[in-house]
Biotite code that builds the C-alpha atoms (Angstrom):
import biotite.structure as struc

atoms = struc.array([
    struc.Atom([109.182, 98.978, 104.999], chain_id="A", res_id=1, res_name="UNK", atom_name="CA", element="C"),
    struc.Atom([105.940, 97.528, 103.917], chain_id="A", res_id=2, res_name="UNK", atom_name="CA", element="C"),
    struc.Atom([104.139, 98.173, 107.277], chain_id="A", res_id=3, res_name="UNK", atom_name="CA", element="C"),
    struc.Atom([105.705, 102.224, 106.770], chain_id="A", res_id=4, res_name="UNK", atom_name="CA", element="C"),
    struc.Atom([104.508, 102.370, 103.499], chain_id="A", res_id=5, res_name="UNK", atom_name="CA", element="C"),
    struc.Atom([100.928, 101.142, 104.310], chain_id="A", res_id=6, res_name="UNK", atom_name="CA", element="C"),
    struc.Atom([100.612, 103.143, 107.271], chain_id="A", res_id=7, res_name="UNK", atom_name="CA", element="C"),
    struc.Atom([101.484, 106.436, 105.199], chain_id="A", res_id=8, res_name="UNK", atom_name="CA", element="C"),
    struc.Atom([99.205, 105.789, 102.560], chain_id="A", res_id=9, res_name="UNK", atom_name="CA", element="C"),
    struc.Atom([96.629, 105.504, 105.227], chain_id="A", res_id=10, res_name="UNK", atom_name="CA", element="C"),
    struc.Atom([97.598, 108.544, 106.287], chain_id="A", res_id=11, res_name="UNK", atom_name="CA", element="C"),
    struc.Atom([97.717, 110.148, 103.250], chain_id="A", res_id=12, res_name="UNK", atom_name="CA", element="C"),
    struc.Atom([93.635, 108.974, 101.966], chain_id="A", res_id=13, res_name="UNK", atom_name="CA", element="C"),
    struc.Atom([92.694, 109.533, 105.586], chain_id="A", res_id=14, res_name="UNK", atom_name="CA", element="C"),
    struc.Atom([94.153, 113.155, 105.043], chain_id="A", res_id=15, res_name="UNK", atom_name="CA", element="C"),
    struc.Atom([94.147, 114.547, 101.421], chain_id="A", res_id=16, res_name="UNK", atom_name="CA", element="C"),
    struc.Atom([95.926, 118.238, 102.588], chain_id="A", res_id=17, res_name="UNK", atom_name="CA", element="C"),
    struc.Atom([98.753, 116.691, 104.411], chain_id="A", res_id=18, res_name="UNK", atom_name="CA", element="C"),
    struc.Atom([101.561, 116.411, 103.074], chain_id="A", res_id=19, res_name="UNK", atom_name="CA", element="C"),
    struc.Atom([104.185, 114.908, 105.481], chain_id="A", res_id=20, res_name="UNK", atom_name="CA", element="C"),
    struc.Atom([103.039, 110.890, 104.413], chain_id="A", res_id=21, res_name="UNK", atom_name="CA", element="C"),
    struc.Atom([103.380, 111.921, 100.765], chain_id="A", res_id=22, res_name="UNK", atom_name="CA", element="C"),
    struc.Atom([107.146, 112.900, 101.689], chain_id="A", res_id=23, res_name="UNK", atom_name="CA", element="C"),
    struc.Atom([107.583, 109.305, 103.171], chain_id="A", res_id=24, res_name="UNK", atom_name="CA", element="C"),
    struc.Atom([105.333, 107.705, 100.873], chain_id="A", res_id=25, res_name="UNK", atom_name="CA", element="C"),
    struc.Atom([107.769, 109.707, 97.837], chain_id="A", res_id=26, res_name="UNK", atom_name="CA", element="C"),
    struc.Atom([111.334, 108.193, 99.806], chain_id="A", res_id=27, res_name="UNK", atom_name="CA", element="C"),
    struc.Atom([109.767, 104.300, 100.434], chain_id="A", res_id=28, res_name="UNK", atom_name="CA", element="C"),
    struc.Atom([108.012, 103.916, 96.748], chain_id="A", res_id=29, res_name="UNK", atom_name="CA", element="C"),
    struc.Atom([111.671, 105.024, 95.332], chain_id="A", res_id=30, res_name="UNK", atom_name="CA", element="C"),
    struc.Atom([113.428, 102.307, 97.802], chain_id="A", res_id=31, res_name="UNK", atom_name="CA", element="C"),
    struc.Atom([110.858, 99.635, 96.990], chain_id="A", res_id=32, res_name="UNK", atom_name="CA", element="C"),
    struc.Atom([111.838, 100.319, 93.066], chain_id="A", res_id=33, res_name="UNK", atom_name="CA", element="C"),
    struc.Atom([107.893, 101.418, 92.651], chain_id="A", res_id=34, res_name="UNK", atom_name="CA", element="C"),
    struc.Atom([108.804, 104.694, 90.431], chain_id="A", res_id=35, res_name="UNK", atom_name="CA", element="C"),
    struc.Atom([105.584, 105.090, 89.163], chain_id="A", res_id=36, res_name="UNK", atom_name="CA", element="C"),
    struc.Atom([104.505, 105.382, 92.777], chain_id="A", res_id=37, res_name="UNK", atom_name="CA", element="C"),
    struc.Atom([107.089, 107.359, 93.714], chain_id="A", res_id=38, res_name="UNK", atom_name="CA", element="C"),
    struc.Atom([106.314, 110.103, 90.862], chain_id="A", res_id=39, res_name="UNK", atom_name="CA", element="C"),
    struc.Atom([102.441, 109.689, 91.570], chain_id="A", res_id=40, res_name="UNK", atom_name="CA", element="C"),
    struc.Atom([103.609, 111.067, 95.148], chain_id="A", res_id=41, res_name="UNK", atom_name="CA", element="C"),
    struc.Atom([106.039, 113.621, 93.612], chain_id="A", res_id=42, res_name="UNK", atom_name="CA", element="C"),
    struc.Atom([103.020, 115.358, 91.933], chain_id="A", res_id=43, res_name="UNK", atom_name="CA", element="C"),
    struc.Atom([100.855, 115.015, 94.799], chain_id="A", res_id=44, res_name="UNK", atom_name="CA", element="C"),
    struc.Atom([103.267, 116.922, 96.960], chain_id="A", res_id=45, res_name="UNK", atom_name="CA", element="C"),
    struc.Atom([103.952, 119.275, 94.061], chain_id="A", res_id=46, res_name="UNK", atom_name="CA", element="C"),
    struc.Atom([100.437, 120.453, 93.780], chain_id="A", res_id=47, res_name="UNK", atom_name="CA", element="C"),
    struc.Atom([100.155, 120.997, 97.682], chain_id="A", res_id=48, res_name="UNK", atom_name="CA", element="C"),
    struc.Atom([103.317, 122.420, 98.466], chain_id="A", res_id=49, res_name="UNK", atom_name="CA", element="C"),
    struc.Atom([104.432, 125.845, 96.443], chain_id="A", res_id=50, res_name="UNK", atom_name="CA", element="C"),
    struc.Atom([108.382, 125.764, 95.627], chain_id="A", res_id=51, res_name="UNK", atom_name="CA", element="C"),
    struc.Atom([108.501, 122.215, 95.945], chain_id="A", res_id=52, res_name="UNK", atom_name="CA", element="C"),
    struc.Atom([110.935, 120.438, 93.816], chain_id="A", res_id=53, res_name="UNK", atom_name="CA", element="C"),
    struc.Atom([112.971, 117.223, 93.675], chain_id="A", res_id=54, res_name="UNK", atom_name="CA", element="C"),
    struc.Atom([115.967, 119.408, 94.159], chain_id="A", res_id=55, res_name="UNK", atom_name="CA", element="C"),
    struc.Atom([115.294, 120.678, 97.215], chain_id="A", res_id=56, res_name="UNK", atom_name="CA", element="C"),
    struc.Atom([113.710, 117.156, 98.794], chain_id="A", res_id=57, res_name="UNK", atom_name="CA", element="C"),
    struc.Atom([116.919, 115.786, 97.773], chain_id="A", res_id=58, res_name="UNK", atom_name="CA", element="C"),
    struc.Atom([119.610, 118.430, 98.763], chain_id="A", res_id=59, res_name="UNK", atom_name="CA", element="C"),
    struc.Atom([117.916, 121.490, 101.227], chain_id="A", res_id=60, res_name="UNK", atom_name="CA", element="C"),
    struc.Atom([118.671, 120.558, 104.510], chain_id="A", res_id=61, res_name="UNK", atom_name="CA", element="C"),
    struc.Atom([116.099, 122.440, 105.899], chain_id="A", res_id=62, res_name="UNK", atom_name="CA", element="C"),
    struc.Atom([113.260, 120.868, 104.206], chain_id="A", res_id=63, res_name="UNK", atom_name="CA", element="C"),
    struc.Atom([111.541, 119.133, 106.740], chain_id="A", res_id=64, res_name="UNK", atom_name="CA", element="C"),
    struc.Atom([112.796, 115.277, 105.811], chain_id="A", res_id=65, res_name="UNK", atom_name="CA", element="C"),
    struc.Atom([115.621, 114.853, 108.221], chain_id="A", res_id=66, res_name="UNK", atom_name="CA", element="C"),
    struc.Atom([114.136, 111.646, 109.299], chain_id="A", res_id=67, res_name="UNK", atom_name="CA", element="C"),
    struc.Atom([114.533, 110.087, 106.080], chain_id="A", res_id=68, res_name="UNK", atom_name="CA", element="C"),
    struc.Atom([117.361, 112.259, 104.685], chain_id="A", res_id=69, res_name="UNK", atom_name="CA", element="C"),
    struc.Atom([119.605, 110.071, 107.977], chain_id="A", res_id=70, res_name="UNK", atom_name="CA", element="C"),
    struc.Atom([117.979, 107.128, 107.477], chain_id="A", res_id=71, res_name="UNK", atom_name="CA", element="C"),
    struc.Atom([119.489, 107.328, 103.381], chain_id="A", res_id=72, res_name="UNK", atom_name="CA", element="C"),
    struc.Atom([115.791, 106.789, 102.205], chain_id="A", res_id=73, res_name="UNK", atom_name="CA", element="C"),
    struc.Atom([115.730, 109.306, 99.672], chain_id="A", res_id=74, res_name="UNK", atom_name="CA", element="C"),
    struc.Atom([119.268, 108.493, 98.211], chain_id="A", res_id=75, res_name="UNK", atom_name="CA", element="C"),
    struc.Atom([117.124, 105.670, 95.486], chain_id="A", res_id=76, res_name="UNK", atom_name="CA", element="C"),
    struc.Atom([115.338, 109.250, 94.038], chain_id="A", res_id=77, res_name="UNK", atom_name="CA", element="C"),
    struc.Atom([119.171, 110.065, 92.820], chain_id="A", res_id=78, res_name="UNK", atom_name="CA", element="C"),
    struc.Atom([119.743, 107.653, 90.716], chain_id="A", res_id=79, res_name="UNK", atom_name="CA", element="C"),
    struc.Atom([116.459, 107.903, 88.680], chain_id="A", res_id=80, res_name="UNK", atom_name="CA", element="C"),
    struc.Atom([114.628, 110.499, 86.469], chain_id="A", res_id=81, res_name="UNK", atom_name="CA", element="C"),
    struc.Atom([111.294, 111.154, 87.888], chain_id="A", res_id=82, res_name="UNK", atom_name="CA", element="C"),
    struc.Atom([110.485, 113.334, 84.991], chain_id="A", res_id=83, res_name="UNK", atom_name="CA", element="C"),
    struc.Atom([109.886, 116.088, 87.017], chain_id="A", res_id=84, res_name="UNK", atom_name="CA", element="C"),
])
């Protein structure tokens, strides 16, 4: 998961507007127990993305995370309060 999460954040500071990485980047900060990375992310995507919420990452199934939703990588944001 370290090589993901590198490649993502390269991603992400390569691309400041696109918000797919962040989504990974949000799902492998919560399953490396890095919260404060994994809110840092939550905002990010929050301030690009209108109607986002933690909510809907976590339980729409047509927001575009299927990738990670099967591969249980968001199911670490459930058990913790992002504060947001």
């Amino acid at each position: 998961m370290t090589e993901a999460r590198l490649a993502a954040t390269r991603a992400s500071e390569a691309a400041p507007g696109f918000i797919a990485p962040r989504r990974q980047l949000l799902a492998l900060c919560a399953n490396a127990g890095d919260m404060a990375g994994a809110r840092k992310y939550l905002l990010q995507i929050k301030g690009l993305e209108p109607g986002f919420s933690l909510d809907r990452y976590l339980n729409d199934p047509e927001y575009p995370n299927l990738t990670l939703r099967k591969a249980g990588l968001i199911e670490p944001l459930r058990k913790f309060d992002l504060g947001a």
